[in-house]
N, C-alpha and C positions, 0 to 999 in steps of 0.2 A: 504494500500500500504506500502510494507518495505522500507526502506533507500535502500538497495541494487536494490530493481525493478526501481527508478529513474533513473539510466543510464542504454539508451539502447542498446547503441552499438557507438563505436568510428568514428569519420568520418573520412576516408584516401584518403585524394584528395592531389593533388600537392603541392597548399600552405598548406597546416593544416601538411604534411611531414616536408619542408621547416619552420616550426614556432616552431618546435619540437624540431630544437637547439636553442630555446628562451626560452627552457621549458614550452612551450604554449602547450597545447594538446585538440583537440575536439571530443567533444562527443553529440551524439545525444539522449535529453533527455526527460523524461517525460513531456507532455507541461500544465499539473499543478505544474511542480517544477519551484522553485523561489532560488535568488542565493542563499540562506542560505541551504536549502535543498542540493543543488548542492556541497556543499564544504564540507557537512556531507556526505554525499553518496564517493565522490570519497574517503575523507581520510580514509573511514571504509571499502572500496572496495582494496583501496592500503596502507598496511602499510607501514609506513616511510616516509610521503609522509605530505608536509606540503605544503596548499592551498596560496596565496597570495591573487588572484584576480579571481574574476567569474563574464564575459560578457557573456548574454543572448542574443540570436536572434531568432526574430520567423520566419519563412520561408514560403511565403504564397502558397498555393496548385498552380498549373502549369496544363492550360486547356491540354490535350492529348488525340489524334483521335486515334482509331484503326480500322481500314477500315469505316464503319458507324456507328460505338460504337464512341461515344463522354464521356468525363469525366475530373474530376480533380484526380488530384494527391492528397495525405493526407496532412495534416498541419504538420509539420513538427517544433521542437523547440531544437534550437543547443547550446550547452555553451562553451565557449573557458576557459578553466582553465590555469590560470599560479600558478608554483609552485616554491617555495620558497626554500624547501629546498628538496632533493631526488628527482628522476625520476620514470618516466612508463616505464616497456617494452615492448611494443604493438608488436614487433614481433621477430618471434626464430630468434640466432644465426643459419646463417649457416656456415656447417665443412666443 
């Protein structure tokens, strides 16, 4: 596994927007990364970009029906990174 396949995608829900002018930012990640992994991945993903702090959550699957099909959800593990110094820009300006 590379450094870079560790983060798999950002998570953009309402508070994780809102924590973004805390310079919090989350992402949804590999769920054998640990936080030390997690702060090499983002800082070699984003240059100029210096980690503080990396809180790990694991998120347990969620039972879901679909007409007589029964199932879980996948396991799911998120990390909240706060940064120290420089920003993400997770989405375009618009003109």
């Amino acid at each position: 596994m590379s450094i870079l396949d560790i983060i798999k995608r950002p998570v953009i829900t309402e508070s994780s927007v809102a924590a973004m002018e805390e310079n919090k930012y989350t992402f949804e990640v590999a769920t054998t990364a640990n936080k030390t992994l997690v702060k090499q991945a983002v800082e070699v993903a984003f240059p100029g970009v210096k980690v503080a702090k990396v809180n790990i959550l694991n998120v347990k699957p969620k039972f879901k029906r679909m007409g007589k099909h029964a199932g879980y959800t996948n396991k799911r593990r998120k990390a909240i990174v706060t940064l120290s110094e420089g920003s993400i820009q997770l989405f375009a300006e618009a003109e």
